[in-house]
C-alpha positions in Angstrom: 0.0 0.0 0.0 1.0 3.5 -0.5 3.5 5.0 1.9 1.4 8.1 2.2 -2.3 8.4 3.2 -4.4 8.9 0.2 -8.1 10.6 0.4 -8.9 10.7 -3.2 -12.2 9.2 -4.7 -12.8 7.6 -7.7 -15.3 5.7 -9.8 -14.9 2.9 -12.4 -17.4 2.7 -14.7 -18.6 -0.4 -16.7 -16.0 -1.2 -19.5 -17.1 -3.9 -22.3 -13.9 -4.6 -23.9 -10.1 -4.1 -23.2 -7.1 -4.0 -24.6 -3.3 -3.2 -23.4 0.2 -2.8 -23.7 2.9 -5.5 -24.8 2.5 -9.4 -24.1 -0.8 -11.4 -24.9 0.7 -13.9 -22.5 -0.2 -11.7 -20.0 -3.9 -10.5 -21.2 -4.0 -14.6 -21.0 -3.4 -14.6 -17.2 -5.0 -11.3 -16.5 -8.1 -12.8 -18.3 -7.9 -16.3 -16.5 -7.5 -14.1 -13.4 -10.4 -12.0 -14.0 -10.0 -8.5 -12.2 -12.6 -6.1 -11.5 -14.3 -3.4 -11.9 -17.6 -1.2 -11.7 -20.1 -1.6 -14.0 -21.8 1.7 -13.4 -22.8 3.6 -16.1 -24.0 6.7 -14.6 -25.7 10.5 -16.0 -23.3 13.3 -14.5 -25.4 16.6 -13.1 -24.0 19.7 -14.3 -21.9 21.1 -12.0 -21.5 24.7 -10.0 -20.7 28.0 -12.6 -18.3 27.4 -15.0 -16.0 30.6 -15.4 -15.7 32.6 -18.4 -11.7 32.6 -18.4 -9.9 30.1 -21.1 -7.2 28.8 -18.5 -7.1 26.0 -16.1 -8.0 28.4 -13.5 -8.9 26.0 -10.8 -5.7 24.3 -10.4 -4.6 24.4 -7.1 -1.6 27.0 -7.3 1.2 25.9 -4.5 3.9 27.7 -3.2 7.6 26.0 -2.0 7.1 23.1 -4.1 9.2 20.0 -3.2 9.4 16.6 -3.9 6.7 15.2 -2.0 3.9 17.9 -2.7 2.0 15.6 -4.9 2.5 12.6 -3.8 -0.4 12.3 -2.0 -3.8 13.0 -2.8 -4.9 17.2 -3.6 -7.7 19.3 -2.9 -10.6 17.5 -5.3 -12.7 15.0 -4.7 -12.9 12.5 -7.6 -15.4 11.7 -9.8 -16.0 9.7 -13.1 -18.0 8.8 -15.9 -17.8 6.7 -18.6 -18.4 8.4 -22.4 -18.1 6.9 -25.8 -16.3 7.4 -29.3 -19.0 8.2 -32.3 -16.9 6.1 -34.4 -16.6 2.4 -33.2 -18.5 2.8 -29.5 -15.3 2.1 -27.7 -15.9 3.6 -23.7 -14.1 6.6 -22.7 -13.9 6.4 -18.7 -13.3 10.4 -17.5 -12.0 11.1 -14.5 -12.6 14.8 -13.0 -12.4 16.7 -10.2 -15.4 17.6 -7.8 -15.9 18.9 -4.4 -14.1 18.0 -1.8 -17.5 17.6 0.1 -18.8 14.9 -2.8 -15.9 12.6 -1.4 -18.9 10.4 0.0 -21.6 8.3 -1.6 -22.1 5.1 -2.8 -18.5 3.0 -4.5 -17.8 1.6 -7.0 -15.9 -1.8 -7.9 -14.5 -2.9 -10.4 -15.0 -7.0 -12.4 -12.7 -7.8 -14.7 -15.0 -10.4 -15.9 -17.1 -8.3 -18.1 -13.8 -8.1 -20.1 -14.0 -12.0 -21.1 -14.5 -12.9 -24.5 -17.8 -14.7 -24.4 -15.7 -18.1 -24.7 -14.3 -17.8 -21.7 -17.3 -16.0 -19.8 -19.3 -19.4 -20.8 -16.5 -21.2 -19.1 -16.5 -19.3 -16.1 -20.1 -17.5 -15.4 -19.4 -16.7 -12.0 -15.7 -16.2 -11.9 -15.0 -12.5 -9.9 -12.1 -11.4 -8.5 -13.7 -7.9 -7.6 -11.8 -5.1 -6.3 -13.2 -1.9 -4.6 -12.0 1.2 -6.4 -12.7 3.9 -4.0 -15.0 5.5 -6.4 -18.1 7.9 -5.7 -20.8 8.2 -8.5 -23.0 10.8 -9.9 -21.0 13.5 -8.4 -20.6 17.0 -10.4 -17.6 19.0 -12.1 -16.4 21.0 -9.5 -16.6 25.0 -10.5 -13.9 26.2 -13.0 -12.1 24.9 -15.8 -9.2 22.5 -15.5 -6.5 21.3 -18.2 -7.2 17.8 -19.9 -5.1 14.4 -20.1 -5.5 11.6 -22.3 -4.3 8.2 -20.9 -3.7 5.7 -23.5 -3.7 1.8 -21.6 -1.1 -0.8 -22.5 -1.5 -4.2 -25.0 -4.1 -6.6 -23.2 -5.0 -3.7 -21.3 -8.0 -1.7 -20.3 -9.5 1.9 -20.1 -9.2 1.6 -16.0 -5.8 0.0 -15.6 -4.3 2.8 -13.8 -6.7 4.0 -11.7 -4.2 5.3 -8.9 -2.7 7.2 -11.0 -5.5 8.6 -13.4 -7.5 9.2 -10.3 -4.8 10.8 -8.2 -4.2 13.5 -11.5 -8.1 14.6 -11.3 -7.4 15.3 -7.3 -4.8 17.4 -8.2 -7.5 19.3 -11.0 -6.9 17.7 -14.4 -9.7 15.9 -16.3 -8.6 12.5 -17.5 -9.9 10.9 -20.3 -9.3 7.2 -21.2 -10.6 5.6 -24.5 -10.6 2.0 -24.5 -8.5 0.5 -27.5 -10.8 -2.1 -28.6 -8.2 -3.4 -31.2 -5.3 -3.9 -28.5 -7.2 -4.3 -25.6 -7.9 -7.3 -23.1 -10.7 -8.6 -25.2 -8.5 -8.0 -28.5 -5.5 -9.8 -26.7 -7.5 -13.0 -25.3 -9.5 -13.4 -28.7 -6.0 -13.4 -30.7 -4.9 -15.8 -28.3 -7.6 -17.7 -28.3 -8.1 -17.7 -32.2 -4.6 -17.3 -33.1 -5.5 -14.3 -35.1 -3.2 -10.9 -34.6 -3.9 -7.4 -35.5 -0.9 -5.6 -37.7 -1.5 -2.6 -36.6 -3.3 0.2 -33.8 -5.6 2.7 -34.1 -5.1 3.6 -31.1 -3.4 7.7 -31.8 -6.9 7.8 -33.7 -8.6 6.4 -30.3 -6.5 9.3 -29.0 -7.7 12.0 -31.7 -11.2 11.2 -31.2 -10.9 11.2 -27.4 -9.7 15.0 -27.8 -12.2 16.1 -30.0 -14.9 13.9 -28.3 -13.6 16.4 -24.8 -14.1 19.2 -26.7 -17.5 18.8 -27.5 -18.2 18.5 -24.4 -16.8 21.4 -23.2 -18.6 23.3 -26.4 -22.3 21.8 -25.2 -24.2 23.5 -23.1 -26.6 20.0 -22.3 -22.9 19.0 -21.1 -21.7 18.5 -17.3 -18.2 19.5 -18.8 -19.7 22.6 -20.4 -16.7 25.5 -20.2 -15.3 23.4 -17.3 -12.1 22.0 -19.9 -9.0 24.0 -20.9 -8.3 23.0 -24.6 -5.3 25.1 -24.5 -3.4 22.6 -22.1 -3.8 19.1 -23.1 -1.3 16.3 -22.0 -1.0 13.0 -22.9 0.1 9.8 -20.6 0.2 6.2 -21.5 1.3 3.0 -20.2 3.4 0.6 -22.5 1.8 0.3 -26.1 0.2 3.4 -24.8 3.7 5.0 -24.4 4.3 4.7 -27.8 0.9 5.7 -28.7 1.2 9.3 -26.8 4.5 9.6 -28.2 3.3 9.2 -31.5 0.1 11.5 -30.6 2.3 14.4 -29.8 4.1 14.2 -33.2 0.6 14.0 -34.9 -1.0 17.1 -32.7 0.6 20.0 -31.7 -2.3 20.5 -29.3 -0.2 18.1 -27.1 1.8 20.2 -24.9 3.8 17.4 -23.0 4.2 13.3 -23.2 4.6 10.8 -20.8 5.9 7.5 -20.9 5.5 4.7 -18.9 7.7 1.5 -19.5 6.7 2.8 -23.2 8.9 4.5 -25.9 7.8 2.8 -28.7 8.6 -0.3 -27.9 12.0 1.2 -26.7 13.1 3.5 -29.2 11.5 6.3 -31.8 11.8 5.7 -35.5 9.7 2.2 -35.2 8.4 2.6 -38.8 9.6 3.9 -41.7 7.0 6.8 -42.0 4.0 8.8 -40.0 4.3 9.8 -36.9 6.1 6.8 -35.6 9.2 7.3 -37.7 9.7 11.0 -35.6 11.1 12.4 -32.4 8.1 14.3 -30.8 8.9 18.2 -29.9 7.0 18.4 -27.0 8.6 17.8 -23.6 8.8 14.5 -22.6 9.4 12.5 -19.6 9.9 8.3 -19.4 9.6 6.7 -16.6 10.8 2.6 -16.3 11.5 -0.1 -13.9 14.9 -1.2 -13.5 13.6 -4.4 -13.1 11.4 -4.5 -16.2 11.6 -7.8 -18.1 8.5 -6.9 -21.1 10.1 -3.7 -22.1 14.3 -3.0 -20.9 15.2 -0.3 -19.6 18.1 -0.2 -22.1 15.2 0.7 -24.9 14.0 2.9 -23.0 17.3 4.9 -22.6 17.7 4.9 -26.2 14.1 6.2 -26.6 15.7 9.1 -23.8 18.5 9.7 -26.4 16.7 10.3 -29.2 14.6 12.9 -27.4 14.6 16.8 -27.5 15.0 19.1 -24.4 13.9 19.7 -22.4 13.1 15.7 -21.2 13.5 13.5 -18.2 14.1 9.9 -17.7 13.3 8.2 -13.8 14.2 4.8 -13.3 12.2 3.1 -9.8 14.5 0.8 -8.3 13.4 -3.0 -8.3 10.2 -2.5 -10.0 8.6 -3.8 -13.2 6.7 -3.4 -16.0 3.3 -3.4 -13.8 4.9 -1.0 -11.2 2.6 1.4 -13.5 -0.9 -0.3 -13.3 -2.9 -1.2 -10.6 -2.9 -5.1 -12.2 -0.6 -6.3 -9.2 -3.2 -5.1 -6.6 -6.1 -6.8 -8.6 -6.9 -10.2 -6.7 -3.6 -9.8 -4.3 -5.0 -11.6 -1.0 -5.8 -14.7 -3.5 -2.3 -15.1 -5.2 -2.8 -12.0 -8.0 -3.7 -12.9 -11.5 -1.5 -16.6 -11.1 -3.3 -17.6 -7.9 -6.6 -16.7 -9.5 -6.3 -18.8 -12.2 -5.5 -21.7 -10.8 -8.3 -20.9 -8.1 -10.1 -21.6 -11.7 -8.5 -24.9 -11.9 -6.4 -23.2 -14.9 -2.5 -24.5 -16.1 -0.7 -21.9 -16.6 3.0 -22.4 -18.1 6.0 -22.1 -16.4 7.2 -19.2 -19.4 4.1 -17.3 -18.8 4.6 -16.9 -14.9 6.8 -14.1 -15.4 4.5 -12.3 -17.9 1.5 -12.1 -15.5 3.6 -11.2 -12.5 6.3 -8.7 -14.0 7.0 -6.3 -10.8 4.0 -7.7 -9.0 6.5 -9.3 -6.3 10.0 -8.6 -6.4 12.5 -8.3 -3.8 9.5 -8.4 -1.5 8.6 -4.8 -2.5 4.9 -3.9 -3.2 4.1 -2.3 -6.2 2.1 0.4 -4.2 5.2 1.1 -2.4 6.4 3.0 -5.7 2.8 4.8 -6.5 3.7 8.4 -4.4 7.2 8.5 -6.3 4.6 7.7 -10.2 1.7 10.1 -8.7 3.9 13.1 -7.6 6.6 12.5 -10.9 3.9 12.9 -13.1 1.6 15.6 -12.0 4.6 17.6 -11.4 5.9 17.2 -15.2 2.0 18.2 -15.9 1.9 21.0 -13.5 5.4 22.2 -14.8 5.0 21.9 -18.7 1.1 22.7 -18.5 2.2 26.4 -17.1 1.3 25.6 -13.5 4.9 25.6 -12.0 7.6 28.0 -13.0 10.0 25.6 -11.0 11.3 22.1 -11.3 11.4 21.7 -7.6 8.6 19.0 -7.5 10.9 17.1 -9.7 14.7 17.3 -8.4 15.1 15.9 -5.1 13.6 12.4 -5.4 16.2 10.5 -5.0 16.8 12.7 -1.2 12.9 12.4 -0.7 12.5 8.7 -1.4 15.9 7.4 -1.2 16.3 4.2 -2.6 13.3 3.7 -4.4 14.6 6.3 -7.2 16.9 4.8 -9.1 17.8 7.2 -12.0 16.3 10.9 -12.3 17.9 13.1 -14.8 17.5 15.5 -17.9 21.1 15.1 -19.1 21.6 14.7 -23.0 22.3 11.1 -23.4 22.6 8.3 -20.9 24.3 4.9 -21.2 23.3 1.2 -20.1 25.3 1.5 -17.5 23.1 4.8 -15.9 20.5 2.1 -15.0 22.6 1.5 -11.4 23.6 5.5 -10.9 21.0 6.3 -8.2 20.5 9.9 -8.8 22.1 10.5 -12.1 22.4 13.6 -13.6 19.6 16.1 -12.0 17.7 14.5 -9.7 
């Protein structure tokens, strides 16, 4: 569990299909584990006066920032709600912020079972591993406008994944929005493994697209509880994995994109991962990637080179003895029954000796919780928002981690190029 006491509230909403970052194995186990999460669908009210200023106003401003100021939980309550793209249907969960006095009302949880293909739901029916999110529903926007983030999930992922760390941004006064990639998700992953079918290639930067533009209806329509509440001049893009690259190649693609973040992403470890479009280029944006030094589905060597080929100003943070799942709340899912291993073979499922690591990468290494690592993730990334948004003139809440959380921080720098070798330098560079 988290180091630091948390009050922040969210909601997971129903979600259909999934789809995620890197390794079917692992959508295999995470589907024969069957996580959880809410399936409530619910009409937001239109909240408190909107103001008529274009900026993210409501952002809480913070003087003597450090680095710890946002590791914990800020000033918002949490709420969500779950939208959907015109084009193919695919669910777009939203977090937002709300009054701090919303913080109470009825939960949420979340079942991964309702991400089965309808195979495996026939073989299991009642098969939950449920897990209770924290979530309050039906609460409104909280008065004035606040920036937007789109989170992009990893291969045999899903919308939710990373609900610390979506949540924990809309406490601190972004809007998150999360479209479901329903051709890389955990539904797309199981049903290729399952069939033995593959997809050769994402729409996911569309997904991404949409997701923006979908936002800024929102915040155009009046019938809307995001009605003049969103910020369209500050947008920032996270993602997890495939979703790294995918925000990565967003930012190339849209210039609306102020700042990328990477998580155990980098296309696939390094730009220039096709021969044209947006993956073949080095975003201009800012950047910041963030890895595990532990990582065995993406290394942290890739993710180095990814750092090289970046322009300033950028920042790479390694977490000591973490893996690729340090970044998802997957390893949390199911935990006082085994995680997604011990769940399936609750089921009565085999499950290979070679996919054991897939389904557990960073779940249990060293002994060291993944949640141990969540305050250094939350306060790393809302700080790069906060800073590159406009929010922060300093990089205060970013130097210092390695002092603040000793040695949990493996690498924190903005140097120019890094080697292999950087990956055991605690506190490289500027940290």
């Amino acid at each position: 569990m988290s180091l630091l006491p948390k009050k922040k509230v969210r909601v997971v909403t129903n979600v259909d299909k999934s789809r995620s970052p890197f390794i079917i194995p692992f959508a295999i186990l995470g589907v024969m584990t069957l996580l959880a999460a809410s399936s409530a669908l619910f009409g937001l009210r239109h909240g408190g006066n909107a103001t008529a200023g274009g900026t993210g106003d409501a952002v809480p401003a913070l003087t003597n920032v450090n680095a710890t100021s946002f590791s914990g939980a800020g000033p918002f309550g949490v709420g969500e709600t779950t939208l959907h793209l015109s084009s193919n249907g695919a669910p777009v969960v939203v977090w937002y912020p709300t009054s701090a006095d919303n913080g109470h009302g009825k939960q949420a949880t979340f079942n991964l079972a309702t991400l089965l293909p309808a195979s495996l739901k026939a073989l299991f029916p009642n098969a939950v591993v449920s897990e209770n999110t924290d979530g309050v529903l039906g609460v409104p926007v909280a008065d004035g406008r606040f920036p937007l983030v789109v989170f992009s999930h990893g291969f045999a992922g899903f919308a939710t994944q990373s609900a610390f760390l979506t949540s924990h941004l809309a406490s601190w006064g972004f809007v998150v929005a999360a479209p479901e990639h329903l051709d890389r998700d955990l539904t797309a992953a199981l049903t290729a493994a399952l069939t033995g079918t593959t997809t050769s290639s994402s729409t996911d930067v569309a997904d991404l697209e949409e997701t923006l533009s979908l936002m800024g209806g929102q915040n155009a329509s009046s019938s809307s509880p995001f009605y003049r509440h969103l910020d369209m001049s500050r947008i920032g893009a996270v993602g997890h994995s495939a979703g790294g690259s995918a925000v990565e190649k967003l930012a190339v693609a849209d210039s609306k994109v102020k700042v990328f973040i990477g998580l155990a992403g980098a296309s696939y470890g390094s730009f220039g991962q096709t021969a044209t479009g947006a993956g073949s280029k080095v975003p201009s944006q800012p950047g910041m990637l963030m890895y595990g030094t532990q990582d065995s589905v993406v290394q942290p060597g890739s993710i180095k080179n990814a750092y090289n080929a970046m322009k300033q100003p950028k920042r790479l943070i390694g977490l000591t003895n973490s893996g690729h799942l340090v970044f998802a709340n997957i390893c949390k899912i199911g935990q006082s029954g085994g995680g997604l291993v011990g769940a399936a073979q609750q089921l009565g499922l085999t499950v290979p000796a070679s996919l054991l690591p897939l389904g557990l990468d960073g779940c249990s290494y060293a002994n060291i919780p993944v949640t141990q690592q969540w305050p250094v993730i939350d306060q790393a990334v809302t700080a790069e928002l906060r800073v590159e948004l406009g929010y922060d003139q300093t990089q205060a809440g970013l130097t210092g981690l390695v002092q603040a959380y000793g040695m949990r921080v493996a690498q924190n720098t903005t140097a120019n190029t890094v080697s292999g070798a950087d990956a055991s330098a605690v506190g490289t560079g500027n940290n």
